[in-house]
Backbone as CSV, one residue per row, in Angstrom:
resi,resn,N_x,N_y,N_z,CA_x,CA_y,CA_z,C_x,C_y,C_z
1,UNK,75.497,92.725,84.876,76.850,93.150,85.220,76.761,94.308,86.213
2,UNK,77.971,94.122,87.559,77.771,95.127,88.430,78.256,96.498,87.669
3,UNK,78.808,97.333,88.674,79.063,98.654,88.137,80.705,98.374,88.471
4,UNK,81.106,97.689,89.446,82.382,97.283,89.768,82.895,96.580,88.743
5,UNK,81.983,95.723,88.082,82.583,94.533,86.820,82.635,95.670,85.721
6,UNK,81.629,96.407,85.293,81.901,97.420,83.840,83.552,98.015,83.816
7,UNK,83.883,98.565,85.115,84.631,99.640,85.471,86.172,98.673,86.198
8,UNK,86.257,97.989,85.988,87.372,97.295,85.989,88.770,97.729,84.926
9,UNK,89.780,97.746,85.296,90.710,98.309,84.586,91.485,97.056,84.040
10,UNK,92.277,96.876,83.108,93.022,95.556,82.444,94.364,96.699,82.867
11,UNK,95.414,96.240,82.697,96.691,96.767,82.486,96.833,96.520,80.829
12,UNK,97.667,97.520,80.316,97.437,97.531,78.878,98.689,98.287,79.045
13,UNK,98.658,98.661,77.559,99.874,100.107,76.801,99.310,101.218,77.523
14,UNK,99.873,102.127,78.501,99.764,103.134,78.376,99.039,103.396,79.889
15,UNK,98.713,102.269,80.540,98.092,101.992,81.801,99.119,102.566,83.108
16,UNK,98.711,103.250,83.865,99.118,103.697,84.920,98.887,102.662,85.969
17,UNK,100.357,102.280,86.861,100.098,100.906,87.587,101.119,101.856,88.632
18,UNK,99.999,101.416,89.941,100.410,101.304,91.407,100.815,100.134,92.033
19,UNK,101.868,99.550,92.642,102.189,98.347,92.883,103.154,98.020,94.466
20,UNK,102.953,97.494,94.703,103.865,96.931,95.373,104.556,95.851,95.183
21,UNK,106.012,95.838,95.755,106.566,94.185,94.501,107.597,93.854,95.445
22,UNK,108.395,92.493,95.741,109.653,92.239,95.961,110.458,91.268,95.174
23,UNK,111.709,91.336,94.442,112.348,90.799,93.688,113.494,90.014,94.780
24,UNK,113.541,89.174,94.327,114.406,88.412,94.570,115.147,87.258,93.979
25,UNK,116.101,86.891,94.069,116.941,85.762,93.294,116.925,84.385,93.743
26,UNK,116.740,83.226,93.134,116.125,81.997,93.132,116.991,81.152,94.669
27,UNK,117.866,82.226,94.444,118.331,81.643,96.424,118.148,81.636,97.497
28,UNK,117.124,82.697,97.214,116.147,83.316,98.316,116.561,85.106,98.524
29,UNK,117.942,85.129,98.316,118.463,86.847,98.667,117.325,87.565,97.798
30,UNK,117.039,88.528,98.774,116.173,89.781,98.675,117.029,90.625,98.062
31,UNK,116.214,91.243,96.937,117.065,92.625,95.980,116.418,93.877,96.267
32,UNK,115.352,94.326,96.243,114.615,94.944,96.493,113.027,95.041,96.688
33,UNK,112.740,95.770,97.618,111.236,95.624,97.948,110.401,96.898,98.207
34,UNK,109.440,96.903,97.937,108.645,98.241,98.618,107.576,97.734,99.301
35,UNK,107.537,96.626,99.970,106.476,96.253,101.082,106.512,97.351,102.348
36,UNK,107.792,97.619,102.815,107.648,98.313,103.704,108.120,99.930,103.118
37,UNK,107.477,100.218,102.144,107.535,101.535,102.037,106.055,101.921,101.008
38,UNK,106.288,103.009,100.312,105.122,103.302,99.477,105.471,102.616,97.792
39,UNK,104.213,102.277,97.598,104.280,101.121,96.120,104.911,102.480,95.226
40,UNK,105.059,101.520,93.944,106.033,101.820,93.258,104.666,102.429,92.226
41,UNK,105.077,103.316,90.969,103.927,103.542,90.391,104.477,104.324,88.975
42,UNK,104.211,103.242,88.021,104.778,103.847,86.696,103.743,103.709,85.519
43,UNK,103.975,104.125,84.329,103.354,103.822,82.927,103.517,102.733,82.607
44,UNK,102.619,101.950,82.087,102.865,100.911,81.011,103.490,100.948,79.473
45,UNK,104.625,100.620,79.128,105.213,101.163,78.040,106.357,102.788,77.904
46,UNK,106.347,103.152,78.508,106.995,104.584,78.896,108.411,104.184,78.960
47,UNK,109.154,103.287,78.793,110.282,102.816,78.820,111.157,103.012,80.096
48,UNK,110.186,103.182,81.060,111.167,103.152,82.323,111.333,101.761,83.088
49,UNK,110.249,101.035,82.865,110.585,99.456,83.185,111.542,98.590,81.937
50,UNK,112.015,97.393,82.624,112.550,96.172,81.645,111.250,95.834,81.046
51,UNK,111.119,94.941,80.233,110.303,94.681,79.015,109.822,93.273,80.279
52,UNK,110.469,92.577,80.668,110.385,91.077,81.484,109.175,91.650,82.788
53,UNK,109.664,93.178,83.014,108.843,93.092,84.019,107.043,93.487,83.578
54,UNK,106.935,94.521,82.424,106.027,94.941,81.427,105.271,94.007,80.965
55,UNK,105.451,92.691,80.495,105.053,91.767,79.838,104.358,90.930,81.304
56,UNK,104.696,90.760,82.295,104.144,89.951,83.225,102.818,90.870,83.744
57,UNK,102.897,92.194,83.543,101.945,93.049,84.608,100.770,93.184,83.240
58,UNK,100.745,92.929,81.727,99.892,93.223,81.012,98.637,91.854,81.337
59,UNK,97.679,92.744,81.453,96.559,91.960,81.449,96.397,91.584,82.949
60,UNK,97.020,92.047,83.653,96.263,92.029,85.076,95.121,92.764,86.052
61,UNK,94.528,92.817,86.351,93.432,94.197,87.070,93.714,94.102,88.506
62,UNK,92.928,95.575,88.698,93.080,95.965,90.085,93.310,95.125,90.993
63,UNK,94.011,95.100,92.038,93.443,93.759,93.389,94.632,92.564,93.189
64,UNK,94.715,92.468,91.786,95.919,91.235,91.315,96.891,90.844,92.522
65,UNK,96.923,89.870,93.275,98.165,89.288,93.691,99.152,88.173,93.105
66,UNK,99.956,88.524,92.777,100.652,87.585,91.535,102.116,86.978,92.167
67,UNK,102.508,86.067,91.609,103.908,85.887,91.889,104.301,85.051,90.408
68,UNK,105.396,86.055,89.975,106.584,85.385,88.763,107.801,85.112,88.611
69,UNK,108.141,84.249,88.022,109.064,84.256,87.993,109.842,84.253,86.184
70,UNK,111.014,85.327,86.317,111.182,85.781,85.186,112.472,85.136,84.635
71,UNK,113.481,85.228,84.016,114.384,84.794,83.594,115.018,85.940,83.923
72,UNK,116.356,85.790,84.358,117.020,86.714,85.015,117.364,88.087,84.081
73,UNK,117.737,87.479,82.591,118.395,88.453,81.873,117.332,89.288,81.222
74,UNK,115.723,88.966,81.166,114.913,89.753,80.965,114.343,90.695,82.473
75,UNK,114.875,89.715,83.277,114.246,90.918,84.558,115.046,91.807,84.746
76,UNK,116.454,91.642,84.681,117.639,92.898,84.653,118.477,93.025,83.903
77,UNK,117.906,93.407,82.804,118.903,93.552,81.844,120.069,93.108,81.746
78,UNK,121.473,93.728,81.365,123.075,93.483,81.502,123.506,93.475,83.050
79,UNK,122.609,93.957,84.131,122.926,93.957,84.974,123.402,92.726,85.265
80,UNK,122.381,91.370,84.975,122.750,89.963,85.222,123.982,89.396,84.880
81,UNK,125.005,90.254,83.931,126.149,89.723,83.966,126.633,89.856,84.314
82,UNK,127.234,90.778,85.537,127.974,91.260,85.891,127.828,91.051,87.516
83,UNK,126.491,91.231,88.495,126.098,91.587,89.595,125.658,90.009,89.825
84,UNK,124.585,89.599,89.173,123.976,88.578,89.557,123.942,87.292,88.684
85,UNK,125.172,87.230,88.417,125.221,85.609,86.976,125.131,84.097,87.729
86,UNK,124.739,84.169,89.274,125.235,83.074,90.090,123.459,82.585,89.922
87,UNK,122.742,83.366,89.646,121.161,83.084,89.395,120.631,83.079,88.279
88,UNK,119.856,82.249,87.560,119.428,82.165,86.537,117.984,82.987,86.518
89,UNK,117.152,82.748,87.256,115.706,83.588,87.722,115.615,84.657,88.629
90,UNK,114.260,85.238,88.562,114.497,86.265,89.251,112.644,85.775,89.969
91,UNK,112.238,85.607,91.078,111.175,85.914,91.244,110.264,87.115,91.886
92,UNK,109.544,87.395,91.031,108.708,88.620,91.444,107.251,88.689,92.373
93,UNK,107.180,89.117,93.317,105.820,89.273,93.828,105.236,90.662,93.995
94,UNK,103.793,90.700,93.615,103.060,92.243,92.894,102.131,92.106,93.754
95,UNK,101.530,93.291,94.753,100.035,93.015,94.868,99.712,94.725,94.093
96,UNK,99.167,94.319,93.449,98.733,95.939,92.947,97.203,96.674,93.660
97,UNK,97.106,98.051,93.273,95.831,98.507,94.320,94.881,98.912,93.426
């Protein structure tokens, strides 16, 4: 095993994640993005994310390029009833660093 493979990070409880992401709704409209700005960077579990978005980023490592797609009312909470009920999904794309 290299020294790169020992030292690999999982995303877990409590994991500090740098990311970049863009959300968008299954129609294609763009909601928000930080491609063209600086990634986004929170705790794992700290309750500042939705749970929809928490649950997709556990168990990923460094480098991850991912794309999900979530169910709308777990990716935004109550927001989905009100703002965005015309979409059922939400898809997410992550490259983390």
């Amino acid at each position: 095993m290299s020294n790169n493979e020992s030292q690999e990070i999982i995303v877990s409880e409590g994991t500090k994640v740098t990311l970049h992401f863009s959300i968008t709704l299954a129609s294609g409209e763009l909601i928000d993005s930080t491609f063209e700005q600086e990634p986004a960077t929170f705790t794992v579990g700290d309750g500042n994310l939705l749970a929809g978005f928490e649950e997709v980023v556990m168990g990923l490592s460094a480098g991850s390029k991912e794309i999900f797609t979530i169910p709308q009312k777990k990716a935004l909470g109550n927001i989905t009833q009100v703002t965005y009920k015309q979409s059922s999904v939400i898809n997410l794309v992550m490259t983390s660093h």
